[in-house]
C-alpha positions in Angstrom: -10.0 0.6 -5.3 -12.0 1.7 -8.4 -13.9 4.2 -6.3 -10.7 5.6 -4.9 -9.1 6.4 -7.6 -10.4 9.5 -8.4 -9.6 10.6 -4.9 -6.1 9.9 -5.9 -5.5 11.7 -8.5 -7.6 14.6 -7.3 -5.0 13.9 -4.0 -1.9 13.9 -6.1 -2.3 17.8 -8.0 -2.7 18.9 -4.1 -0.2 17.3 -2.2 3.6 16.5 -2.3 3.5 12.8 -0.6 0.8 10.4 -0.6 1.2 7.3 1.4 -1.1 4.6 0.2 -1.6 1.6 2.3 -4.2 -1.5 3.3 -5.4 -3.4 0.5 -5.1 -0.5 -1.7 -1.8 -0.9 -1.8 -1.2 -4.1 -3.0 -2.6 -3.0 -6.1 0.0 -0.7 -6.7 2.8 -3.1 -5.7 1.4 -5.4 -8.1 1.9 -2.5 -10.8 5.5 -2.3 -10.0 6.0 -6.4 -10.8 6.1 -7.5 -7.3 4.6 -10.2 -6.4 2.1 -9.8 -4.0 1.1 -13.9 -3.6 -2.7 -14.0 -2.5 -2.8 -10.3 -0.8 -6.3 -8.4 -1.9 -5.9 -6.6 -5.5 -8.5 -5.7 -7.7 -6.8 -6.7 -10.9 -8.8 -4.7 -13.3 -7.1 -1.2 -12.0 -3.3 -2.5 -12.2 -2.8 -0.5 -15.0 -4.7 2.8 -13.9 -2.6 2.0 -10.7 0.9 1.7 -13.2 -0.5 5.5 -14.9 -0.9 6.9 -11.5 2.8 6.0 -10.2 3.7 7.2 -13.8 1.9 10.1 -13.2 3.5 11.1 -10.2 6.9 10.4 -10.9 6.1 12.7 -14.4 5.2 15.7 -11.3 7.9 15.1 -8.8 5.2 13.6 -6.8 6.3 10.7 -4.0 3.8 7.9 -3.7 4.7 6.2 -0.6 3.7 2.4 -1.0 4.7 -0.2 2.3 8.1 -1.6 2.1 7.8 -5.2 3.9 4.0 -6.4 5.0 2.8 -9.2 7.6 1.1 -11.9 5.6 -0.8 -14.7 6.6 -2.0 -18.2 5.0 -5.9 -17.5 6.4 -7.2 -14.6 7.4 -7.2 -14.6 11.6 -10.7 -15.0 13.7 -9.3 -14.1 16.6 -6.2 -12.5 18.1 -3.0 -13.7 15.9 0.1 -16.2 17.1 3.2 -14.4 15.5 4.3 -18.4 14.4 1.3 -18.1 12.0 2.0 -14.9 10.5 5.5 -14.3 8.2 7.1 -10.6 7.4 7.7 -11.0 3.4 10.0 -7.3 2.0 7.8 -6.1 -0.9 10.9 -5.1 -3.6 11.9 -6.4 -6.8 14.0 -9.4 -5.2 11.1 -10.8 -3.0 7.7 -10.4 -2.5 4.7 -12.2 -1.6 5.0 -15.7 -1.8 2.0 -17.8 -3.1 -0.2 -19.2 -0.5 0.1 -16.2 1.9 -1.8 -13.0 2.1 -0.8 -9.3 3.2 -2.8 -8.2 6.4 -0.9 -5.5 7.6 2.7 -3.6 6.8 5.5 -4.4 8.6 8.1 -2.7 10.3 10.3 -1.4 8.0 7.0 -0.1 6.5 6.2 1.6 9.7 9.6 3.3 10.2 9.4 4.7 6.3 5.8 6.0 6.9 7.1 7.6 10.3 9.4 9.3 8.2 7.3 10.2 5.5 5.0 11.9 8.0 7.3 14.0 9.9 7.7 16.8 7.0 3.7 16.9 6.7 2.1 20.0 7.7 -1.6 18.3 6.9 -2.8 14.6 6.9 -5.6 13.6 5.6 -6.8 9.7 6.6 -9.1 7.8 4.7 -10.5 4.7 6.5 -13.5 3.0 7.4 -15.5 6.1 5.6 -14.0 8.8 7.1 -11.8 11.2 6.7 -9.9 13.3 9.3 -8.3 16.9 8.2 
């Protein structure tokens, strides 16, 4: 996360939404209180991650963060039986629960980023080092 963080806030003076997600986000999720149980966060940039959503509420920015996530007790080998995988809702009254770990977002998540991305007249995807314009 520390290396993307200038990428964010050089993203946030250009853009009106910025949806974060991955293991990125659980940073982020963290900064707003939730708990995010064992889900990846780099806990040394929780509070540059609390002044960035500060940041962008201040400029009428919208930081779109996942909603509901897919968490697991071990990270899967191979493909993944849904009865080993539980959908926890990432808001003030739930959250991760200790013991499992966000893998991917869930549905509701999926639905809000649909959304999010239907007003966008550019994307730009960071994954896997690359970017696409």
């Amino acid at each position: 996360m520390s290396t993307k963080l200038p990428v964010i806030k050089g993203l946030l003076n250009q853009v009106d939404s910025l949806i974060l997600g991955g293991g990125l986000a659980f940073t982020f999720i963290k900064a707003k209180g939730i708990p995010v149980g064992n889900s990846l966060v780099e806990d040394s940039m929780v509070d540059t991650a609390k002044e960035i959503l500060e940041y962008a509420n201040e400029h009428g920015k919208t930081i779109v963060l996942p909603v509901d996530a897919v968490c697991g007790t071990s990270f899967p080998s191979g493909p993944v039986d849904k009865k080993d995988t539980k959908t926890f809702d990432l808001d003030s009254s739930g959250g991760v629960e200790d013991g499992w770990s966000g893998f991917d977002i869930g549905p509701k998540s999926v639905e809000l980023i649909c959304n999010a991305l239907k007003s966008a007249s550019k994307v730009v995807f960071n994954g896997k080092d690359f970017f696409i314009v």
